[in-house]
N, C-alpha and C positions, 0 to 999 in steps of 0.2 A: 481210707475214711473219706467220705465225701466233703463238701466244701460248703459248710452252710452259713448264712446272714447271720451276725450278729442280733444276740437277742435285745440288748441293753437298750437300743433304740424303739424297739417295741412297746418294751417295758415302758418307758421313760412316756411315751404317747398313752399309755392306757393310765397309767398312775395318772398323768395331767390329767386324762378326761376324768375319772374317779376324785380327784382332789375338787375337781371344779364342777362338777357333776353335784357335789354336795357342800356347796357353797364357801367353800374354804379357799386359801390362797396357796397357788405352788409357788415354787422355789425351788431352784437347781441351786447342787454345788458345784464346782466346776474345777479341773485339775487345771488351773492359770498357769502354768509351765509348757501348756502346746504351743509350738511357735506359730502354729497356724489361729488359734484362738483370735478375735478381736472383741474387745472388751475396753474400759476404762481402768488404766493402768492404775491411778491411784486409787483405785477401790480394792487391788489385789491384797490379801493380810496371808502371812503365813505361805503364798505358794496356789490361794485358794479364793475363790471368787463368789458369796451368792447372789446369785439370780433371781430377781420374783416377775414370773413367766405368768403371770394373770392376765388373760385376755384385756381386761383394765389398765394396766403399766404397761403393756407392747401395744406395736404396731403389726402389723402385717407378719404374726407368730406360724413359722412354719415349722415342723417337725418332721426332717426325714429322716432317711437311713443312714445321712453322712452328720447331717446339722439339725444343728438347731438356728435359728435366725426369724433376728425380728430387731425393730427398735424400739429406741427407748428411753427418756429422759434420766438425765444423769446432772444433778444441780444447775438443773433449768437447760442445758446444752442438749441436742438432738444427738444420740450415738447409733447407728450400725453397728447390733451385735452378732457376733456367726460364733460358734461354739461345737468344736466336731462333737457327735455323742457319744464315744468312747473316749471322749473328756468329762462327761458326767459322771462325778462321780455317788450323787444320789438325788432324789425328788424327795422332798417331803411338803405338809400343809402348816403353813405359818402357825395357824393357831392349835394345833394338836398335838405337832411333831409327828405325823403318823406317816409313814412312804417307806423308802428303801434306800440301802446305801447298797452301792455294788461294791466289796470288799474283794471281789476277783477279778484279774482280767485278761480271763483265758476263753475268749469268746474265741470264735473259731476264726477273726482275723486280727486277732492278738497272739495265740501261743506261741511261746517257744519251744524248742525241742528242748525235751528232757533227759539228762547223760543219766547212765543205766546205774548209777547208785543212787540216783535222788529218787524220794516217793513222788507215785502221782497221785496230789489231790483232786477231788471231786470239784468244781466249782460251788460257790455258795454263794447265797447273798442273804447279808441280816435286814431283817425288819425291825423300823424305828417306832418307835409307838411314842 
């Protein structure tokens, strides 16, 4: 089987443009347990972090295939945030709730092999309305 990019990062750049495309605010969740993550530690609840990724709140917001990165005021302080994207664990619009959580993460540079009595599921991903 060949070796393809993860999609989540994709995803995650089209929902932002679509959330902000129609005048709404995004916001990532973010799995706060990557040691590579940089983020504002007292903000972390539960394991989990969100982000409001609005052209408005960042600076210089970039979205690749590894990160996410941008700054951003955090109780008046300037912070550098980096955020790998298979740390994302959904995008949605402040005011609708409308985006996507990734509840899988078997994108093709996450799986693990699977021993020959477990099933293999499908990947999936629910939509938050």
């Amino acid at each position: 089987m060949p070796e393809y990019l993860p999609k989540r990062p994709y995803l995650i750049r089209a929902l932002h443009e679509w959330i902000t495309d129609n005048r709404l605010t995004p916001h990532i969740i973010v799995d706060a347990r990557d040691e590579v993550l940089q983020v504002p530690k007292q903000h972390i609840t539960d394991g989990k972090i969100v982000l409001n990724v609005s052209y408005s709140a960042t600076r210089n917001l970039v979205f690749d295939n590894n990160m996410v990165r941008f700054e951003a005021l955090f109780e008046g302080a300037n912070h550098k945030i980096e955020v790998p994207a298979l740390s994302v664990i959904g995008i949605y619009a402040r005011e609708t709730g409308q985006g996507m959580i990734f509840v899988d993460e078997t994108d093709s540079s996450n799986t693990k092999s699977l021993d020959s009595t477990e099933k293999q599921e499908r990947p999936s991903l629910k939509i938050v309305r």
